[in-house]
C-alpha positions in Angstrom: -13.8 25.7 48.1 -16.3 27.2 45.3 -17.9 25.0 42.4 -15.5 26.6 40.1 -12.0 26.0 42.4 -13.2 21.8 42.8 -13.7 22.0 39.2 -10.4 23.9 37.9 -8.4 21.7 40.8 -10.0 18.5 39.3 -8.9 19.2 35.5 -5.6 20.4 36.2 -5.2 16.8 38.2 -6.4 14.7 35.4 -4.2 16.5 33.1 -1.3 15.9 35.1 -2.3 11.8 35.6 -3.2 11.6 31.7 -0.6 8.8 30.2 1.4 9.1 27.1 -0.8 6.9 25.5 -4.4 6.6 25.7 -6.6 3.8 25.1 -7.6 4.6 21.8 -4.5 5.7 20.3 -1.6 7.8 21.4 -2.5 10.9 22.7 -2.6 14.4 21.1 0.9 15.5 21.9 3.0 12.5 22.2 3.9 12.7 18.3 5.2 16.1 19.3 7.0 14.3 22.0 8.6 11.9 20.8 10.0 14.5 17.3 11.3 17.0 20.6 12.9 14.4 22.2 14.6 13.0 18.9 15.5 16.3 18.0 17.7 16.9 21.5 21.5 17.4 20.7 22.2 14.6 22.4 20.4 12.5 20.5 20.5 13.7 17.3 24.2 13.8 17.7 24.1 10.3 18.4 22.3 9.0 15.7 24.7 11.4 13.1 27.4 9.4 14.2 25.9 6.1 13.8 25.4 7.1 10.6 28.6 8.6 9.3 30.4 5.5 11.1 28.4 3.0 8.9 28.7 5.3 5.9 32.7 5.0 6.5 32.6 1.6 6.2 29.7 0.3 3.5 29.1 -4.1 3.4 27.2 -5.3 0.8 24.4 -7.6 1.2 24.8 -10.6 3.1 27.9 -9.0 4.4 26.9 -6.4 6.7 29.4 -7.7 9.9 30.4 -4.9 11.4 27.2 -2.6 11.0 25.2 -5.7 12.2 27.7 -5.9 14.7 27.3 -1.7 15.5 23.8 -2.3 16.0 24.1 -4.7 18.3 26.4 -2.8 20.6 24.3 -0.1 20.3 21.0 -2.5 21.2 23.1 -3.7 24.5 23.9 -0.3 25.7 20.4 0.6 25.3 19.5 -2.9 27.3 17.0 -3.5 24.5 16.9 -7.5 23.6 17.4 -9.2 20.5 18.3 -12.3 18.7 20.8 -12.4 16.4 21.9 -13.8 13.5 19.0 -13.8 11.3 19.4 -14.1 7.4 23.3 -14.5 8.0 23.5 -11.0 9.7 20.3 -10.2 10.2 19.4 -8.6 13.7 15.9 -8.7 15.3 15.3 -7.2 18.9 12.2 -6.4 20.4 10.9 -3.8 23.3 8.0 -4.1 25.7 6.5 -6.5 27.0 7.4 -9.8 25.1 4.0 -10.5 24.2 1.0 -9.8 21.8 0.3 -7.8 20.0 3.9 -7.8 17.9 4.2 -4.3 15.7 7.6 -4.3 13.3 9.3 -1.6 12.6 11.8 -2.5 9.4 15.5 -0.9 8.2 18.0 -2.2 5.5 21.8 -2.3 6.1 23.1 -3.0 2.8 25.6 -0.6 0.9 25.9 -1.0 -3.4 28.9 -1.9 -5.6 29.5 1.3 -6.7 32.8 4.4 -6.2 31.8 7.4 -3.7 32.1 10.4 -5.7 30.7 13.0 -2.6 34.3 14.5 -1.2 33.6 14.9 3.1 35.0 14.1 6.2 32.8 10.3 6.1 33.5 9.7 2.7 33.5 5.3 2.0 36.9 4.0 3.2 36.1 0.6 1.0 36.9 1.1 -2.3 34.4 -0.1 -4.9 31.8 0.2 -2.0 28.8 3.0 -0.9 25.9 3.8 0.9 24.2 5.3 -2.2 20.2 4.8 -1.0 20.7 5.7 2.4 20.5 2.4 4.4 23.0 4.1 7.0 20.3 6.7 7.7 17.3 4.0 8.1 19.7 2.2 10.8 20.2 5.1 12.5 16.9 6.3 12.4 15.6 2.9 13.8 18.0 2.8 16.6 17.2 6.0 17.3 13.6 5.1 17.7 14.7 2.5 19.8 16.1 4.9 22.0 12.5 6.9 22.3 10.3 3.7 22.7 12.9 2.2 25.3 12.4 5.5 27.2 9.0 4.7 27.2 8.9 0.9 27.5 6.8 0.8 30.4 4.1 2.5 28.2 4.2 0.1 25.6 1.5 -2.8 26.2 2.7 -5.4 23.4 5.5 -5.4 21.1 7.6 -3.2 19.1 10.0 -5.6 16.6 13.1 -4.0 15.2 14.1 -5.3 12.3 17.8 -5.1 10.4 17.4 -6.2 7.6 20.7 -7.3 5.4 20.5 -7.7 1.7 17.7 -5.5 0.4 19.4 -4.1 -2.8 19.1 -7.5 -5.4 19.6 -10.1 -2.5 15.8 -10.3 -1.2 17.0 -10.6 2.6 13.7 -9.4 4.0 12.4 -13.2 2.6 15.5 -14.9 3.9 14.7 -13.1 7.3 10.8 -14.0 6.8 12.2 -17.5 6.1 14.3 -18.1 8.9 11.1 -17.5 11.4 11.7 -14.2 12.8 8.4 -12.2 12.4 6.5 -15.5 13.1 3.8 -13.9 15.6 4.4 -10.0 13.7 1.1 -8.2 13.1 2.4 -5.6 11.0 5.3 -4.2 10.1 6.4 -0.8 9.1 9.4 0.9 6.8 11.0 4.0 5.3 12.8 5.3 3.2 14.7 8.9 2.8 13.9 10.7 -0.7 16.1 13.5 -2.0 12.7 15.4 -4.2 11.0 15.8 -1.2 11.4 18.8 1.3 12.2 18.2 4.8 9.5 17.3 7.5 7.4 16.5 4.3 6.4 12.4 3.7 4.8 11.0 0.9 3.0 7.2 0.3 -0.3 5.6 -0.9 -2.6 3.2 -0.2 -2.9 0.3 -2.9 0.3 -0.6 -5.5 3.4 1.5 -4.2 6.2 0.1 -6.1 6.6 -2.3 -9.1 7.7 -6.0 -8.7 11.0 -6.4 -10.6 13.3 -9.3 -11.8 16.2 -9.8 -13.9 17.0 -11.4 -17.1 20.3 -12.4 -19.1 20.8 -13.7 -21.7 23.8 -15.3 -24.2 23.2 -15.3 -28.2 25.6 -18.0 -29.6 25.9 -17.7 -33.5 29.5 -18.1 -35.5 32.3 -15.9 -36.0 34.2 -14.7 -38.9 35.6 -11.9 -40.7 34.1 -9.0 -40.9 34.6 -8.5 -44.5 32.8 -12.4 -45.4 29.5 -11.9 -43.1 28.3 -14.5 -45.1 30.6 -17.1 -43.8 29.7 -16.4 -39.9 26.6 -16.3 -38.3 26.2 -13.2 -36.5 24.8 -12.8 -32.9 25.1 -8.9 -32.7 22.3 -8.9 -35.4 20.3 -11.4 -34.1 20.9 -9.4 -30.5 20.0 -6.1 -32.0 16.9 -7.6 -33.3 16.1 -8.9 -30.0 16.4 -5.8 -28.1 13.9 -4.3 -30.5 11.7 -7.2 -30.2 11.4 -6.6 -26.4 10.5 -3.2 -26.6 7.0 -4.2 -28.4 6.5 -6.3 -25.4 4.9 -3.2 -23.8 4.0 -0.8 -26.0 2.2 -3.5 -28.5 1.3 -6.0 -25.7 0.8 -4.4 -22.3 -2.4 -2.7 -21.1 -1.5 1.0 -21.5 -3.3 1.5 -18.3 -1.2 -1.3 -16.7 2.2 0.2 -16.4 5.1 -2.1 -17.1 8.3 -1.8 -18.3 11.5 -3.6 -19.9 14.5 -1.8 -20.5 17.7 -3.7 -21.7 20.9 -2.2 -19.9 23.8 -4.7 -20.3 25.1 -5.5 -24.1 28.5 -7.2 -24.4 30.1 -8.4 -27.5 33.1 -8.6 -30.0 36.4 -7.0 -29.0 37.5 -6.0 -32.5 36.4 -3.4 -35.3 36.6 -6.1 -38.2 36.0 -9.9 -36.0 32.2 -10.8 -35.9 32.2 -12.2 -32.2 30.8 -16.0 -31.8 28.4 -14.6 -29.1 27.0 -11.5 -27.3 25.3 -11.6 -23.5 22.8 -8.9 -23.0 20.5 -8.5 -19.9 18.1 -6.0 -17.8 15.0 -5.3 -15.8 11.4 -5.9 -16.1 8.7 -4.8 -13.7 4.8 -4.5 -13.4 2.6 -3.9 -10.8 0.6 -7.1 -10.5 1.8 -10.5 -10.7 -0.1 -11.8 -13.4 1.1 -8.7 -16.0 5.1 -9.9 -14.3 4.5 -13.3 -14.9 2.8 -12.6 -18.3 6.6 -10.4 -19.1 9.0 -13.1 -17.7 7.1 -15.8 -20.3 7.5 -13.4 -23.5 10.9 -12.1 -22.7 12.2 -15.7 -23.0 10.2 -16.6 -26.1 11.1 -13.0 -27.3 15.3 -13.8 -27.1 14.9 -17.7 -28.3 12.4 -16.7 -31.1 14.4 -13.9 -32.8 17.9 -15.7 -31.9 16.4 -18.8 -33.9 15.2 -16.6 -37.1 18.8 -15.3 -37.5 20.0 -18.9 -37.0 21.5 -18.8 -33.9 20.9 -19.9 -30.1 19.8 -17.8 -27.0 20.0 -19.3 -23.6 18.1 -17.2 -21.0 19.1 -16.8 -17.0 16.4 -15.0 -14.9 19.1 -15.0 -12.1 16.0 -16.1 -9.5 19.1 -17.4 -6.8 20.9 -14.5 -7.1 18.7 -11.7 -7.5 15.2 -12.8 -6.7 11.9 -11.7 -8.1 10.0 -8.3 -6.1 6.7 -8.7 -5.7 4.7 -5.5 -6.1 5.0 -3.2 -2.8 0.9 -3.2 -1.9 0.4 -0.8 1.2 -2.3 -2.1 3.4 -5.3 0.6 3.5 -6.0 0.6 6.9 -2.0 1.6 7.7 -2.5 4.0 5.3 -4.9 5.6 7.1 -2.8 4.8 10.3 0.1 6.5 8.7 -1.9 9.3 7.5 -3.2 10.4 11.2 0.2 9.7 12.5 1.9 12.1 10.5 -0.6 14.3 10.2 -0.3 15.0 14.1 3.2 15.1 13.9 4.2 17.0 11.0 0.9 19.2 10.0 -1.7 17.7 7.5 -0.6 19.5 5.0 3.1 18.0 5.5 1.6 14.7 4.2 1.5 14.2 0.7 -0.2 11.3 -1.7 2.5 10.2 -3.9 2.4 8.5 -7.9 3.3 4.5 -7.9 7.1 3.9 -8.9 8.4 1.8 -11.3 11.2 1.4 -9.0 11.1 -2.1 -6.6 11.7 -3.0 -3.1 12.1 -5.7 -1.3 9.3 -4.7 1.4 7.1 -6.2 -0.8 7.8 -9.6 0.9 6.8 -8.5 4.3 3.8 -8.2 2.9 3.2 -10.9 1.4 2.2 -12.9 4.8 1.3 -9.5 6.8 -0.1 -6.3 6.4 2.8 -4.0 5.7 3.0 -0.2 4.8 6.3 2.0 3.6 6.6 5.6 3.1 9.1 8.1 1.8 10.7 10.6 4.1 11.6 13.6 2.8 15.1 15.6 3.2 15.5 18.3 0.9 16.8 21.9 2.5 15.9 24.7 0.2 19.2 26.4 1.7 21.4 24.0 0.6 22.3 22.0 -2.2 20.2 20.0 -4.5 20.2 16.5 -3.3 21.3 13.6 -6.0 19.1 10.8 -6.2 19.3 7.0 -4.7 22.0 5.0 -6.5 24.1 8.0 -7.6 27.9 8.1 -6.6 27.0 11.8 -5.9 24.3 10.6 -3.5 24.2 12.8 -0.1 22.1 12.4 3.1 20.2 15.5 4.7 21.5 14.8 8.2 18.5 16.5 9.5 15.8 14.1 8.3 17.3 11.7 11.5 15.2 12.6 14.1 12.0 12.7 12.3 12.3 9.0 10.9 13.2 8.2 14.6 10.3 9.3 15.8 7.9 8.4 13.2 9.5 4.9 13.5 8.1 5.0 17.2 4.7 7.1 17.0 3.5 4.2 13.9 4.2 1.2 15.8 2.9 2.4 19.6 0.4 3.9 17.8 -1.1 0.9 15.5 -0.7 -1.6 18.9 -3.0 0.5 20.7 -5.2 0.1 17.5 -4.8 -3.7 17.9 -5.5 -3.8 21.7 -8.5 -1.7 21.0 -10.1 -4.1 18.4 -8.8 -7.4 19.5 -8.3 -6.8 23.4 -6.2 -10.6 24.5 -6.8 -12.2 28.1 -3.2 -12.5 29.9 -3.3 -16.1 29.3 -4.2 -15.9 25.3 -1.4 -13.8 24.5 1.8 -15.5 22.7 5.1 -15.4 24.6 7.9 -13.8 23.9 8.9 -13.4 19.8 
């Protein structure tokens, strides 16, 4: 055999024994791979159901029985493991081998309090109740990625944690689940989101401050009530309330850094019944969010002098409620740097440089930001705008729509981030068989 033959035969041999995943990262293709394979009818099928069988039946936080209870069945028939119940529905499972290193993949199950208005086949069957941010597509899209890396699980030398979260809109379930032990050994974790502005096969994320940290105040302004025609015999909260909401507004454009972006916006007022009764009290609340903790905690400390202080000049009482049982405080969502440049090659192989896009910080909060708190963490936005179709409404509208076909490319993203960053780990921190933790 000539020089040329031995060395044609030789390269077309290695190419055929070259493995999915390499020892520096996954290979060129396997991005490509894994999208294909999420994008077969049969799976993409799949998933769409998933989803339109959650979206039929919506659970609020803490709630979530029967789609924790989908994903479970769905896990078994797969044969991937898991533990269950964390944060009172909360399901973890994990594929590969059981041990180090531990990369989590993250999706949220919770529906809001709030009427479908969209008129389909799928539309909500619980009154009162939707899936209005698109937590029915992140479960679908993670157990479809659990489909991909379970056909590849013999690849897969650590660790891929899937997480279901409950309770991410108000209810901070990713700290319950963070509290009840379940990513004790995690290394870092990964999430999404869908977003109706951006096209499809487009994603968009930073490094550094992502979202805003975000908490809740309300408030009750006690004064005296009386006739509207003798003000002077009453004491009158509305005033005092009106005053108040004023007040707050200075907070950050008199107070703030102008380069440190905060807000405060009052969106609950609630008082007097009648056109001629001054009321004996009025209860207002809202939001406040900043994107470091020392500007949120700086907020929190003037809103409640702000209501007690103007309450007291019109002579009446204020007690304040930051609601921290019910509705937590958000830290800031901080994406890790290194993921982000993680993220950025990943996607860049799947979906085209050019597909990945750096993206403004949000005022808007998420519940992510507790993940990474005790790891590093990283979320992006997916995009599922179709030119040829409708404009999309945005998160927490009762007109809110899903883009069906933004399924297999969260699946598969979901996959190619977390084989990809435990190769990374292996690479820089390479563990001895008997070093390595047992099973999460």
């Amino acid at each position: 055999m000539s020089l040329f033959n031995w060395v044609s035969f030789i390269l077309l041999f290695l190419h055929f024994l070259t493995p999915i995943f390499s020892s520096t990262g996954l290979s060129s293709d396997v991005s490509s791979k894994f999208l294909d394979y999420a994008k077969k009818d049969e799976i993409f099928d799949w998933m769409v159901g998933l989803r339109r069988r959650i979206h039929e039946n919506p659970e609020l936080g803490y709630e979530e029985i029967e789609t924790s209870k989908v994903i479970r069945d769905e896990l078994g028939k797969m044969g991937v493991k898991y533990k269950y119940p964390f944060a009172v529905t909360g399901v973890v499972g994990f594929i590969g081998t059981g041990k180090s290193p531990f990369v989590a993949l993250r999706a949220d199950m919770d529906a809001l309090p709030m009427q479908e208005m969209v008129e389909w086949e799928h539309k909500s069957k619980v009154p009162g109740k939707m899936h209005a941010c698109g937590h029915d597509a992140h479960v679908a899209m993670l157990l479809g990625a659990a489909k991909i890396l379970q056909e590849h699980q013999e690849e897969i030398k650590g660790t891929v944690v899937l997480v279901f979260q409950p309770a991410e809109e108000g209810g901070g379930g990713a700290k319950q689940i963070i509290d009840a032990g379940a990513l004790e050994n995690v290394q870092a974790i990964f999430g999404l989101h869908v977003d109706s502005r951006l096209p499809i096969g487009q994603v968009a994320s930073r490094a550094g401050p992502l979202l805003a940290g975000s908490g809740f105040f309300d408030a009750v302004i006690s004064g005296k009530g009386g006739h509207a025609a003798i003000p002077q015999h009453s004491i009158d909260p509305i005033l005092a309330a009106s005053n108040v909401i004023v007040s707050l507004q200075h907070l950050v454009s008199r107070e703030a850094d102008p380069l440190d972006s905060q807000v405060v916006t009052v969106a609950k007022f609630q008082g007097g019944g009648a056109f001629n009764v001054i009321p004996d009290s009025v209860s207002l609340g809202g939001t406040f969010r900043a994107f470091s903790k020392e500007s949120f905690k700086q907020l929190r400390q003037r809103i409640e002098e702000v209501i007690t202080g103007q309450a007291s000049v019109q002579r009446c009482k204020a007690a304040v409620n930051f609601l921290e049982n019910e509705k937590p405080f958000f830290p800031p969502t901080i994406n890790d740097k290194k993921l982000h440049e993680h993220f950025t090659t990943i996607a860049g192989d799947m979906l085209g440089t050019d597909k990945v896009k750096d993206m403004q910080p949000l005022m808007g909060s998420e519940d992510f930001s507790f993940y990474q708190e005790i790891m590093p963490g990283y979320i992006f936005f997916i995009g599922m705008q179709n030119e040829t179709h409708k404009q999309l409404q945005s998160a927490h509208s009762p007109h809110f729509e899903i883009n069906e076909d933004v399924l297999p490319y969260g699946a598969a993203l979901h996959a190619s981030m977390a084989t990809g960053y435990i190769l990374k780990l292996q690479e820089e921190h390479p563990l001895s068989e008997e070093k390595q933790h047992d099973e999460l």
